[in-house]
C-alpha positions as semicolon CSV with decimal commas, in nm:
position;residue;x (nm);y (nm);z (nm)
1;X;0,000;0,000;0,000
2;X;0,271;0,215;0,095
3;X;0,482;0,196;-0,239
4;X;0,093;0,248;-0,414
5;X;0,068;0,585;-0,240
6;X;0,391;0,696;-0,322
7;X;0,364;0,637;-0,684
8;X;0,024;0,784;-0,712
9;X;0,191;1,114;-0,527
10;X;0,534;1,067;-0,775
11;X;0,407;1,377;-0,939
12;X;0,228;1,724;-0,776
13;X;-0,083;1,810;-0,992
14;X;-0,044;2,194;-0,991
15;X;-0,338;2,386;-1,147
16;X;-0,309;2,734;-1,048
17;X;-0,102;3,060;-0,923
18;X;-0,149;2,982;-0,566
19;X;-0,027;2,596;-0,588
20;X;0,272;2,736;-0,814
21;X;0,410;2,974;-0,554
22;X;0,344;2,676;-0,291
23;X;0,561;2,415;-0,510
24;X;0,845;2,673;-0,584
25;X;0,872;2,720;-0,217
26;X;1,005;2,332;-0,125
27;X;1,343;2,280;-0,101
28;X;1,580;2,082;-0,292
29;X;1,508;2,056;-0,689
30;X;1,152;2,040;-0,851
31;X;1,116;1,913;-1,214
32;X;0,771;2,059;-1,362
33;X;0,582;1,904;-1,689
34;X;0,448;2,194;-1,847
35;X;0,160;2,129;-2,038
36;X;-0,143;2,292;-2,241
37;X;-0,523;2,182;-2,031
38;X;-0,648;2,008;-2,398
39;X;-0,375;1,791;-2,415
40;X;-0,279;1,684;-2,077
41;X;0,077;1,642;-1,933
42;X;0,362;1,381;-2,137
43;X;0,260;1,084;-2,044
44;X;0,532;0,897;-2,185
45;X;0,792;1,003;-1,943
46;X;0,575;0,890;-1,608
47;X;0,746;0,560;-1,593
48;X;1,105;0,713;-1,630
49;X;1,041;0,954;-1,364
50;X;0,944;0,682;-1,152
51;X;1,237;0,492;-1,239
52;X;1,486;0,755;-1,184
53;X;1,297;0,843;-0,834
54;X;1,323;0,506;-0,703
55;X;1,697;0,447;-0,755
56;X;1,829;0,781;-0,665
57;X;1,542;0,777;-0,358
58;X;1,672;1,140;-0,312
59;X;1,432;1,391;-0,067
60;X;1,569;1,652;-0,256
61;X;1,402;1,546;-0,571
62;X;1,042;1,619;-0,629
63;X;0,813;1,627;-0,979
64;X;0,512;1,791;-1,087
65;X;0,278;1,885;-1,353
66;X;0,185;2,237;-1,403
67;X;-0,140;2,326;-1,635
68;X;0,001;2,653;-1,800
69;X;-0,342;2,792;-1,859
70;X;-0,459;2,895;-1,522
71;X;-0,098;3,013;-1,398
72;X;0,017;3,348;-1,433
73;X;0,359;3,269;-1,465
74;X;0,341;3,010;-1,742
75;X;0,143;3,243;-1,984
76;X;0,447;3,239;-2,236
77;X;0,378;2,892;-2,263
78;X;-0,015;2,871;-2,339
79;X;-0,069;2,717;-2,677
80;X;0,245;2,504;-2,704
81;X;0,199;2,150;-2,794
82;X;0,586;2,031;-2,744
83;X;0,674;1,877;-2,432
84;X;0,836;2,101;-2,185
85;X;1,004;2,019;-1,905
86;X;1,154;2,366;-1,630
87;X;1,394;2,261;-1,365
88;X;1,352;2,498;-1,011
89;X;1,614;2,523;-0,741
90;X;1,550;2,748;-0,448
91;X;1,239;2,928;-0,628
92;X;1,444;2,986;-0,931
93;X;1,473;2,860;-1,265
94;X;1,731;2,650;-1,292
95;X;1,708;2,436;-1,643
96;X;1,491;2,414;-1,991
97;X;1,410;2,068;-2,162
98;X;1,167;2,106;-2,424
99;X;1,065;1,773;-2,626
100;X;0,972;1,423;-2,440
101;X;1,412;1,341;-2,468
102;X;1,477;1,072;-2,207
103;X;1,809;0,978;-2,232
104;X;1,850;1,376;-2,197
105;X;1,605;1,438;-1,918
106;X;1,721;1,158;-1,731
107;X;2,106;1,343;-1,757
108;X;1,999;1,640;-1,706
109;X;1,750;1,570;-1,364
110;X;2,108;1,351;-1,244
111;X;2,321;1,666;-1,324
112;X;2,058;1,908;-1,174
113;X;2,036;1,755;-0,839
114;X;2,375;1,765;-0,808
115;X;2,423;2,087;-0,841
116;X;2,096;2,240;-0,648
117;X;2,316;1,963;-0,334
118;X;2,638;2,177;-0,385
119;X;2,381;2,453;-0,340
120;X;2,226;2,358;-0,033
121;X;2,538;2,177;0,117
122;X;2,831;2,372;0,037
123;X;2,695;2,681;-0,052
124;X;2,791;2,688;-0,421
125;X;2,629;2,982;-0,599
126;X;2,317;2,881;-0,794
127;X;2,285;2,889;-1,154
128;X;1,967;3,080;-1,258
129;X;1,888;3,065;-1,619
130;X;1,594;3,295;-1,823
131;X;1,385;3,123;-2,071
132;X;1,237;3,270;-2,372
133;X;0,918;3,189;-2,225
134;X;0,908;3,361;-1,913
135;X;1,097;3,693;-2,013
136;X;0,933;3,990;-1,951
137;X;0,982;4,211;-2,235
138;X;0,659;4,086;-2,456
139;X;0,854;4,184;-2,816
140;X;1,154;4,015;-2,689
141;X;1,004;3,671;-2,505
142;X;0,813;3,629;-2,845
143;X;1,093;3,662;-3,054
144;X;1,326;3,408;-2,854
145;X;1,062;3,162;-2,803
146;X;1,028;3,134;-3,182
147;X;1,376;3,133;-3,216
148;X;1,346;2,802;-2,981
149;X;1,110;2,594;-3,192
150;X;1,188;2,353;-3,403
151;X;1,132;2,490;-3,766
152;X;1,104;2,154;-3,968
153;X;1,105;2,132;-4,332
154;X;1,041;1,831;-4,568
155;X;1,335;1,694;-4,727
156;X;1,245;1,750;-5,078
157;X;1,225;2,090;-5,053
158;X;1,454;2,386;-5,107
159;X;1,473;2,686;-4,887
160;X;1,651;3,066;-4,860
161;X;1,587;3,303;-4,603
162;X;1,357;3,655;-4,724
163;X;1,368;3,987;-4,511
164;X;1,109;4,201;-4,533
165;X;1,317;4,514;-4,427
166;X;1,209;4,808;-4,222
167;X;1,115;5,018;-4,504
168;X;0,893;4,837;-4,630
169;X;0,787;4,740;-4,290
170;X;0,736;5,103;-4,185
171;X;0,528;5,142;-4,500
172;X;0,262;4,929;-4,425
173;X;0,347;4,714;-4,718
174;X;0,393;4,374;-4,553
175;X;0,086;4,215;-4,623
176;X;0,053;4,322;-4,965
177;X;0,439;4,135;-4,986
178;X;0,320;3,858;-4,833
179;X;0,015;3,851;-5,073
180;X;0,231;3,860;-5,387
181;X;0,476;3,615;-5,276
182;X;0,240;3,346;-5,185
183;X;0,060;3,425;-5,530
184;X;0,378;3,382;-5,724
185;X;0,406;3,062;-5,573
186;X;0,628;3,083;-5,311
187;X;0,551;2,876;-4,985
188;X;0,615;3,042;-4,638
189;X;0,735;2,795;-4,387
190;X;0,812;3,006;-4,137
191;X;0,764;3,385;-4,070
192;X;0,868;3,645;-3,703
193;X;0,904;3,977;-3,666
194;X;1,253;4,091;-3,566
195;X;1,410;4,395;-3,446
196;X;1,796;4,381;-3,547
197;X;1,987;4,515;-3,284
198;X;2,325;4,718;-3,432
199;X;2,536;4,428;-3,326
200;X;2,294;4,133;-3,528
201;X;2,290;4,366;-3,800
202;X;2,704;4,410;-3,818
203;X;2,682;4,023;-3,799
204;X;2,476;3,946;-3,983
205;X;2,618;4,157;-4,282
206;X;2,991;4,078;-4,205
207;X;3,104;3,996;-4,522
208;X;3,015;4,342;-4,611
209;X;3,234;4,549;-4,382
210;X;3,473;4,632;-4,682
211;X;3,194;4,847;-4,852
212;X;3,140;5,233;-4,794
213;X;2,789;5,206;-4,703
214;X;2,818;4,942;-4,450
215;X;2,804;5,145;-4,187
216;X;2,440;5,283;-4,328
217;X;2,293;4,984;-4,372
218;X;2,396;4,886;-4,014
219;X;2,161;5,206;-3,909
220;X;1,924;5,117;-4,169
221;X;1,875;4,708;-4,088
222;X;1,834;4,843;-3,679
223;X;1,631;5,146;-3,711
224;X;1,307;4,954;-3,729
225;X;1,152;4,614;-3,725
226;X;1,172;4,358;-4,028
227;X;0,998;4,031;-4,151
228;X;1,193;3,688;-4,158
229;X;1,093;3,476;-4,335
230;X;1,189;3,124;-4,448
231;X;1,086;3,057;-4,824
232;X;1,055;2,695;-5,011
233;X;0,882;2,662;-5,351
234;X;0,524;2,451;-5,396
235;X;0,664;2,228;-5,647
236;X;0,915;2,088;-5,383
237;X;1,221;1,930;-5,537
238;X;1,330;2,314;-5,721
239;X;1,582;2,548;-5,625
240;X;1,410;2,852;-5,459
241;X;1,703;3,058;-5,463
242;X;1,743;3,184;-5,802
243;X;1,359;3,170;-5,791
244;X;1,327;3,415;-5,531
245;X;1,676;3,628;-5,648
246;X;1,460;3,670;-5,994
247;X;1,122;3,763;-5,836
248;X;1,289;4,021;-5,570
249;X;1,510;4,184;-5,848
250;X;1,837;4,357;-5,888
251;X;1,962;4,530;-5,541
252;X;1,983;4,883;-5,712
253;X;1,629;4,979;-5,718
254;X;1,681;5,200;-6,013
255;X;1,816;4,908;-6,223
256;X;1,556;4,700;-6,124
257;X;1,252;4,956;-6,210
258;X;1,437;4,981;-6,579
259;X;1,525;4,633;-6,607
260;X;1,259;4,428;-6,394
261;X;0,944;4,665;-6,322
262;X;0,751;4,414;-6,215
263;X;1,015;4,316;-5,910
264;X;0,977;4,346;-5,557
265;X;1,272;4,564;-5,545
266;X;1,146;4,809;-5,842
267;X;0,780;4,825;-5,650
268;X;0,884;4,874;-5,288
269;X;1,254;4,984;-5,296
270;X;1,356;5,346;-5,292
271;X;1,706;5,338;-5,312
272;X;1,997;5,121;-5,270
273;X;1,957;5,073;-4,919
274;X;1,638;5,082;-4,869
275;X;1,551;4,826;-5,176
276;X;1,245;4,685;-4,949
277;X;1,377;4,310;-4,949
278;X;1,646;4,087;-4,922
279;X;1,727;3,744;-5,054
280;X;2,018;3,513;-4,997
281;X;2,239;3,546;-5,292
282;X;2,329;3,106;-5,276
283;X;2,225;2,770;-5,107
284;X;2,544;2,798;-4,862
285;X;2,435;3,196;-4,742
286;X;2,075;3,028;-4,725
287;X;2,203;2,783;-4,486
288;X;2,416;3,031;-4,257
289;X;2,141;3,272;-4,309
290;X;1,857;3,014;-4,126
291;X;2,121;2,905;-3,890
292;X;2,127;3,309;-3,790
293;X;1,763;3,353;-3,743
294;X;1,648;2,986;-3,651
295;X;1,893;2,805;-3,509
296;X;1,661;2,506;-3,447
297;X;1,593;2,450;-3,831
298;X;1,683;2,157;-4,011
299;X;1,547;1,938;-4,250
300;X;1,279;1,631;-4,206
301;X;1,434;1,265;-4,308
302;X;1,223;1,085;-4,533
303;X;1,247;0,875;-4,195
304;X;1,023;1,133;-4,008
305;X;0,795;1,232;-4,293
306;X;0,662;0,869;-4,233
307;X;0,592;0,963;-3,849
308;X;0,873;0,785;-3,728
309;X;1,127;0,968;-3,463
310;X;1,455;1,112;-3,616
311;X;1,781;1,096;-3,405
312;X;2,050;1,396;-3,436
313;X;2,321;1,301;-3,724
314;X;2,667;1,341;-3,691
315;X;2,936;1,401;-3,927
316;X;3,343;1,471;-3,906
317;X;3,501;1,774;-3,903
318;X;3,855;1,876;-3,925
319;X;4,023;2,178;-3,882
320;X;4,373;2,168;-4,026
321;X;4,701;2,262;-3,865
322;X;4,715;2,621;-4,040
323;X;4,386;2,738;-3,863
324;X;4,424;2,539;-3,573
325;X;4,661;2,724;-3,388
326;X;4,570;3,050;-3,408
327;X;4,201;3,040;-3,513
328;X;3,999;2,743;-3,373
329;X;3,812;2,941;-3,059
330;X;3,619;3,161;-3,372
331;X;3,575;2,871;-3,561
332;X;3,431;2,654;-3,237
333;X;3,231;2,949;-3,205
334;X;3,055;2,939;-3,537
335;X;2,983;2,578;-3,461
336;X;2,793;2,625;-3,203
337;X;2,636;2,972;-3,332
338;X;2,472;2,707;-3,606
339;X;2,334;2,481;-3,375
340;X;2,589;2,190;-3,394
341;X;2,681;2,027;-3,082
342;X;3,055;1,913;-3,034
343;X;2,991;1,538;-2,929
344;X;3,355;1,433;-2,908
345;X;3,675;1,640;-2,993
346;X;4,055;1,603;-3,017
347;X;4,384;1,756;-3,143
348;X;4,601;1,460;-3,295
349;X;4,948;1,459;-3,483
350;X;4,884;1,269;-3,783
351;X;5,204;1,052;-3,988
352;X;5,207;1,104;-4,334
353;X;5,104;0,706;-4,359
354;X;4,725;0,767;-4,141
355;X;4,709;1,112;-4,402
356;X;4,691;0,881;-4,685
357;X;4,465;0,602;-4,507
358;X;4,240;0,830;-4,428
359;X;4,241;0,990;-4,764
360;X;4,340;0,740;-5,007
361;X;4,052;0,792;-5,255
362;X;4,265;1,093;-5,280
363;X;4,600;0,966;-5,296
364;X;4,650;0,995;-5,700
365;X;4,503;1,371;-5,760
366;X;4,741;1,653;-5,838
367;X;4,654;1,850;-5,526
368;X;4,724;1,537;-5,278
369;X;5,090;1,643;-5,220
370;X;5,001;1,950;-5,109
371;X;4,739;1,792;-4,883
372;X;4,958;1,554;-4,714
373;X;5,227;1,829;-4,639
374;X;4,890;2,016;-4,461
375;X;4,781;1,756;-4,276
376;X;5,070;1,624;-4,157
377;X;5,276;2,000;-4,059
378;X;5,067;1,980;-3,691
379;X;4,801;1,860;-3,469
380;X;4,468;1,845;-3,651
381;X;4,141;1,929;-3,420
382;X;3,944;1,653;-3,482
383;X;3,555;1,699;-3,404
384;X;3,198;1,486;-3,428
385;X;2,980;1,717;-3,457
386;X;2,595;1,662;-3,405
387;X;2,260;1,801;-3,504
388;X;1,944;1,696;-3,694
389;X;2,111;1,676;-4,110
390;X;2,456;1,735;-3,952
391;X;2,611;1,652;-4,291
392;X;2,437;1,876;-4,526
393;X;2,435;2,219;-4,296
394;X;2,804;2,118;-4,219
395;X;2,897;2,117;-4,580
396;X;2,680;2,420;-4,672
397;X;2,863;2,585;-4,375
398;X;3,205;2,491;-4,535
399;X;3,099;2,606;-4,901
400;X;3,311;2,486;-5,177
401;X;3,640;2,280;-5,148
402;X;3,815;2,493;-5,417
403;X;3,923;2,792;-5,210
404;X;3,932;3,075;-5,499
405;X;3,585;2,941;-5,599
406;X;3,474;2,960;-5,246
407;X;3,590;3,293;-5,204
408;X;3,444;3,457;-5,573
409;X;3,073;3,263;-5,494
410;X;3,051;3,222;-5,120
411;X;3,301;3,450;-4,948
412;X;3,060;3,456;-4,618
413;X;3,088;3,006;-4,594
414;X;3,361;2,953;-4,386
415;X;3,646;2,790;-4,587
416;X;3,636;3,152;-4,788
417;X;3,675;3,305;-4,404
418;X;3,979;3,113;-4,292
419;X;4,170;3,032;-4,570
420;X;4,530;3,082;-4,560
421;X;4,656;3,351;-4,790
422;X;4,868;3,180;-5,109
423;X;4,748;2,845;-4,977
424;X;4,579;2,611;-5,251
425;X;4,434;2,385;-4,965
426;X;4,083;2,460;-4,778
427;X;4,149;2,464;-4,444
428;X;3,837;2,250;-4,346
429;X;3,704;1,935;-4,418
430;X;3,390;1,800;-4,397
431;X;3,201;1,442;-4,412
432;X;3,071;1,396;-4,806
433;X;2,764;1,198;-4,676
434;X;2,640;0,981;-4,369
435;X;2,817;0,648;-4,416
436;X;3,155;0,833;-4,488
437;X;3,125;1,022;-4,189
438;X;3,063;0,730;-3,955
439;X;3,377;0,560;-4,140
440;X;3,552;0,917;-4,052
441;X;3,467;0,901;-3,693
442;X;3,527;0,578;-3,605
443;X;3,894;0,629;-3,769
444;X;3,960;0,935;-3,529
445;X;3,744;0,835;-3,224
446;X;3,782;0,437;-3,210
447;X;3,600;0,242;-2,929
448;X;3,811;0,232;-2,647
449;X;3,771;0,101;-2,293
450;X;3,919;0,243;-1,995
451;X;3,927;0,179;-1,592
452;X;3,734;0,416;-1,367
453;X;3,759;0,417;-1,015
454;X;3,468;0,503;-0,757
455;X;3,706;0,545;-0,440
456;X;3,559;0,515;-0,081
457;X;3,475;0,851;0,021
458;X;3,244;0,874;-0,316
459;X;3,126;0,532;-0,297
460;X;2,982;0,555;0,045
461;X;2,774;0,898;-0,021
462;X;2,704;0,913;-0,471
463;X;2,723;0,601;-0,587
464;X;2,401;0,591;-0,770
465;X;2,428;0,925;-0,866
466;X;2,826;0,899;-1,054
467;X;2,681;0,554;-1,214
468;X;2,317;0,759;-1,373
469;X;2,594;1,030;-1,520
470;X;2,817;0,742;-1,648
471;X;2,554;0,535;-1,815
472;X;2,400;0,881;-1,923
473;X;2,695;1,009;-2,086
474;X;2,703;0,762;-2,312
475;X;2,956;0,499;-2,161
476;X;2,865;0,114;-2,142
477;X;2,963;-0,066;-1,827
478;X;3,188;-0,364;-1,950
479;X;3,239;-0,512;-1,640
480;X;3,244;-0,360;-1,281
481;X;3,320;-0,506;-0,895
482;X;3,375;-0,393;-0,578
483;X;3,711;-0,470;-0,365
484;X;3,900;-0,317;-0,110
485;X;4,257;-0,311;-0,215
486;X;4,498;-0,448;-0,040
487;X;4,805;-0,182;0,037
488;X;5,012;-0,351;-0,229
489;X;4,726;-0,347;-0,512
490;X;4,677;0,009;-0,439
491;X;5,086;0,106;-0,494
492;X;5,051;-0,107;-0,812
493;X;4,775;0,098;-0,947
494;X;4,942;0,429;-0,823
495;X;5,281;0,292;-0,980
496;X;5,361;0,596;-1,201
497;X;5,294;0,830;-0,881
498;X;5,577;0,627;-0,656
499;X;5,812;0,870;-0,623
500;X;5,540;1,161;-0,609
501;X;5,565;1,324;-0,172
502;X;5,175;1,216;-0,144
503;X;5,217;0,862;-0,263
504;X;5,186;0,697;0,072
505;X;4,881;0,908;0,133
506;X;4,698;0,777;-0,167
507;X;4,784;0,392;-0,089
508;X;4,641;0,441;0,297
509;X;4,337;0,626;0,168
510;X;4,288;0,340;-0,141
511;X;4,304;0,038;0,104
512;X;4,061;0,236;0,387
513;X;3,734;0,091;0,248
514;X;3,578;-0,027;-0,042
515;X;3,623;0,089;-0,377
516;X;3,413;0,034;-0,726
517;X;3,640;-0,086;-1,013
518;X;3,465;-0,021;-1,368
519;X;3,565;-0,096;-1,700
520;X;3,402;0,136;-1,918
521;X;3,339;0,159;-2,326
522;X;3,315;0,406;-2,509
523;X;3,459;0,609;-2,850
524;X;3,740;0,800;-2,704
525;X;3,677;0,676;-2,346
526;X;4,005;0,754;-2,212
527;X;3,973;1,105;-2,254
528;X;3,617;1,149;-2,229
529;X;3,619;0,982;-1,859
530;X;3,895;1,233;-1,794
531;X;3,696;1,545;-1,876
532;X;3,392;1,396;-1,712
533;X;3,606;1,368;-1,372
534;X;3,730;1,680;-1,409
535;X;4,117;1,834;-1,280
536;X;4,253;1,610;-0,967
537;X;4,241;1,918;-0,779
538;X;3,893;2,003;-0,648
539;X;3,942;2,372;-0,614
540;X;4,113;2,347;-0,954
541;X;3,774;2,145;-1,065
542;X;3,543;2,424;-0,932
543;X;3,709;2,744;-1,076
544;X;3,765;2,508;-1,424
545;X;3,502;2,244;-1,484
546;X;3,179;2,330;-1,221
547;X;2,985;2,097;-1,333
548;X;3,271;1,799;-1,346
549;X;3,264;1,522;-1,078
550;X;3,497;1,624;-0,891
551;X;3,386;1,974;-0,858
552;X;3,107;1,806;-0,723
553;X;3,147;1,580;-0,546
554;X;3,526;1,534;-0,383
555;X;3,634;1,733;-0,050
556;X;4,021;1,763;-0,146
557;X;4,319;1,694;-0,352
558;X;4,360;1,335;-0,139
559;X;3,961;1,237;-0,149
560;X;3,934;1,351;-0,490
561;X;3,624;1,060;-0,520
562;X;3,774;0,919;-0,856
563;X;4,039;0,758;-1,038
564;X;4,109;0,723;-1,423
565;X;4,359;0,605;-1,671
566;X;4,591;0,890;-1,820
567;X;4,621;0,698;-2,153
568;X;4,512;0,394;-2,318
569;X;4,794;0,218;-2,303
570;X;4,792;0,281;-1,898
571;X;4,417;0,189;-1,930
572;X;4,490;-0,183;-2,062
573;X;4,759;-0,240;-1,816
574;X;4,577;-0,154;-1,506
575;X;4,237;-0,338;-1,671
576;X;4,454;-0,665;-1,680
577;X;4,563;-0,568;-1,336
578;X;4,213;-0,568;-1,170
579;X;4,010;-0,803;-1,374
580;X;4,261;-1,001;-1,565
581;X;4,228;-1,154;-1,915
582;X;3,870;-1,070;-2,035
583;X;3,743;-1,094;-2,373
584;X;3,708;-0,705;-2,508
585;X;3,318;-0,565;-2,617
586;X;3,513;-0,368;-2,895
587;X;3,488;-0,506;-3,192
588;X;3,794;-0,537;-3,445
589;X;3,809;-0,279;-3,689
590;X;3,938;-0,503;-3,971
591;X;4,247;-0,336;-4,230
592;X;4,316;0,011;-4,058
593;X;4,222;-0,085;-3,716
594;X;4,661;-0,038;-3,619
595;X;4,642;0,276;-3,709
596;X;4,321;0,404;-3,576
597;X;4,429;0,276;-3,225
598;X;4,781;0,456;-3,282
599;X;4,585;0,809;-3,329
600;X;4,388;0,704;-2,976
601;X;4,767;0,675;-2,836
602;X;4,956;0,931;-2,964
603;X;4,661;1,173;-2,855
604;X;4,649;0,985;-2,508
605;X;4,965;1,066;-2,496
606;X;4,969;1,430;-2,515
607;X;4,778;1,496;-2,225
608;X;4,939;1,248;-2,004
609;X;5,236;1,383;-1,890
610;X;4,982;1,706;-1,748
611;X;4,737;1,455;-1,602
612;X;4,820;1,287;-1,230
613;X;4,435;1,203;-1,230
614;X;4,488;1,070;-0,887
């Protein structure tokens, strides 16, 4: 009976402003299902919850349903049919999750807690967040929360972005616009009204900062309000660009009234700046150009047009030695700017024998030598990038592999941006299409298994809580047991630290009580269980990595609550150490698999000599 009650009370039913002030006052971290009164909270997620309640059986941890249309401070989110899930700690918001994700709202409730604990407990300063949906500037909590959706279009169609601009705008003329474009056949998929601030509009118009009237159209793009829209054609499989380029006209509005009178441009524009609309002038600037406004577009699979789910894609991307050194922080930062999460990442020293592995379909063209001396003059950044249609917006970000053809058609796509002066190579490379990029990422992130270490003082007070974030980070438990080490296992796994002044320290503390020995899989699991841990130092951890492990969770430098392998090589030798022979959950790559592995160790190797990961 009791565990009946408790499940029936697993989530509060909140239904107006009074019971939402009540639930924001209870301590420790709330998790609210937002949802619309004719469609009823996400259902689907009930028997996670549960789940994730029952083995973290955490006080702190409370859920609840919140009907947005009878509370005050949901009104931003009335008339929303996409799950949404806000996280509260202290009164405050705290987190944003919209879609029914589980994998991600499991990882994120985990990572959450933890952090409203180091809150409560150690008096860690709280993270408050503002969502689009709660802001209080009207014009500006619209905007954003637009900005937010999904903006999904069907994959035989072909898009460019349109901007109404604030002339016309200011001249009443949208809706006659809109009229004319819809009657010329044009399909609107998706349509806000935007106020440029000065710095959007410098951004936004970057590639024009050479021209004497950039400053003035800076003023002009900010000095009112414009129309974005998002533009495909009715006949689907077409290219709407130079359809739209041809209906809007020339840019100089006195060209286009000779030459095209019945344009856009010659029947709304009044001079060169104010030409009444704009179009993108290719499919790459298209691409950029949605990633600008809507960072949430991206194109439907065939997959999801037949009302099945669609996972995020990934593809490869490389940024070669010339740029990597002294411009991969703006080039990260235009990543992420286009919605493109970095999944896994690393800086690697090719030999001139992986260079023409991994490109030996281009081993025979003229430009290879060239090529090889590129990739193989420094450490390449290596990245797997993810997104809904990763490869296509990755390779419409890149633009064209020739670099002088990049730079006459596309100078705003990004191998135009960074390409190295009286250099024939692009200085990016992208996956060509889904089944090379998997091949791509598998060659610079193999599988890999590695030891972790859950040492006493963390195994006593978060061990549910450190296994949730490993399984929810993506690692598979291979095998896992727990000992306590004897005083000479313990100086054999500290081996490399013998002659380090804390060393007897670490063996006393590492044979004081039980500890959990894991052997953990994963594509670059070496490093990625090292950035998940976070510095060895905890103070280090806290001003570096906050939301690492160890910031979390250890007390100091000697109960630092975890222990990993620096490299892989280190990894094997202490797996054989603890478990013995076992028969590996990696699977053999076949031809190439040597040198895939080799990458894994040279990088390992890199950071080991700054890593004591105690």
């Amino acid at each position: 009976m009791a565990g009946k009650k408790k499940e029936a009370s697993l989530q509060v039913s909140v239904t107006n402003q009074e019971q939402w002030e009540e639930m924001l006052a209870v301590k420790g971290l709330t998790v609210v299902d937002v949802y619309q009164q004719w469609c009823g909270p996400c259902r689907v997620v009930v028997s996670l919850l549960k789940k994730i309640y029952n083995e973290l059986g955490d006080d702190l941890l409370h859920f609840a349903t919140a009907e947005a249309d009878n509370i005050d401070a949901l009104a931003r989110y009335r008339g929303k049919c996409e799950p949404t899930f806000l996280f509260y700690g202290g009164g405050e918001l705290v987190g944003v999750l919209r879609g029914a994700n589980a994998p991600l709202l499991q990882r994120m409730i985990v990572q959450k807690l933890g952090e409203e604990k180091m809150v409560l407990e150690k008096g860690v300063e709280r993270k408050v967040i503002k969502d689009s949906g709660l802001g209080e500037d009207e014009q500006k909590a619209d905007v954003e929360t637009q900005a937010e959706d999904n903006i999904i279009v069907p994959a035989n169609k072909s898009y460019t972005v349109a901007i109404i601009k604030p002339d016309a705008v200011a001249h009443g003329k949208v809706n006659e616009i809109i009229m004319k474009i819809q009657n010329a056949g044009f399909q609107i998929l998706a349509h806000e009204e935007r106020r440029l601030t000065e710095d959007e509009a410098r951004d936004f118009y970057r590639h024009k900062t050479a021209e004497p009237c950039f400053e003035d159209l800076v003023r002009f793009m900010s000095s009112g309000p414009s129309h974005i829209l998002i533009l495909s054609q009715a006949e689907g499989s077409a290219n709407v660009v130079p359809a739209w380029r041809e209906f809007i006209g020339p840019a100089d509005t006195e060209e286009a009234k000779r030459e095209r009178p019945e344009s856009l441009r010659a029947q709304y524009g009044t001079e060169a700046l104010s030409n009444a609309v704009h179009g993108s002038e290719n499919i790459e600037q298209a691409s950029r150009e949605l990633a600008f406004f809507f960072p949430n577009f991206r194109m439907a699979s065939q997959t999801e047009q037949d009302g099945k789910e669609e996972h995020a894609e990934r593809t490869l991307a490389l940024i070669r030695p010339d740029v990597a050194r002294e411009r991969r922080e703006e080039i990260l930062s235009q990543i992420k700017k286009a919605g493109f999460t970095v999944a896994l990442q690393r800086e690697v020293l090719l030999t001139e024998e992986q260079v023409r592995q991994f490109y030996s379909q281009h081993v025979k063209e003229d430009y290879f030598p060239a090529l090889l001396h590129t990739m193989a003059s420094g450490p390449v950044l290596a990245l797997a990038l993810a997104r809904q249609a990763a490869v296509c917006h990755w390779r419409n970000l890149l633009g064209p592999s020739d670099v002088n053809k990049a730079k006459e058609e596309s100078p705003e796509c990004l191998r135009a941006q960074f390409a190295v002066e009286n250099h024939p190579i692009n200085q990016l490379h992208g996956s060509a299409s889904q089944e090379e990029a998997d091949r791509e990422i598998s060659f610079f992130f193999p599988q890999q298994q590695t030891l972790a270490v859950i040492k006493p003082d963390a195994l006593r007070e978060h061990k549910e809580t450190i296994l949730e974030e490993i399984r929810g980070s993506g690692f598979s438990v291979v095998q896992s047991k727990e000992m306590v080490l004897t005083k000479e296992m313990a100086e054999e796994l500290y081996m490399e630290h013998k002659e380090k002044p804390y060393f007897s320290q670490v063996v006393e503390f590492m044979s004081s009580g039980p500890c959990m020995m894991l052997i953990l899989n994963k594509e670059n699991a070496v490093e990625e269980w090292r950035a998940m841990m976070g510095p060895a130092d905890p103070e280090q951890a806290k001003a570096t990595c906050p939301n690492s492990m160890r910031a979390r969770f250890a007390s100091n430098i000697l109960h630092n609550s975890l222990h990993g392998a620096s490299t892989e090589e280190r990894a094997k030798e202490k797996i054989h150490f603890i478990f013995g022979d076992i028969c590996s959950d990696v699977e053999p790559g076949g031809e190439g698999e040597t040198d895939r592995t080799d990458i894994a160790k040279e990088q390992n190797s890199l950071g080991a000599e700054n890593s004591d990961n105690q």
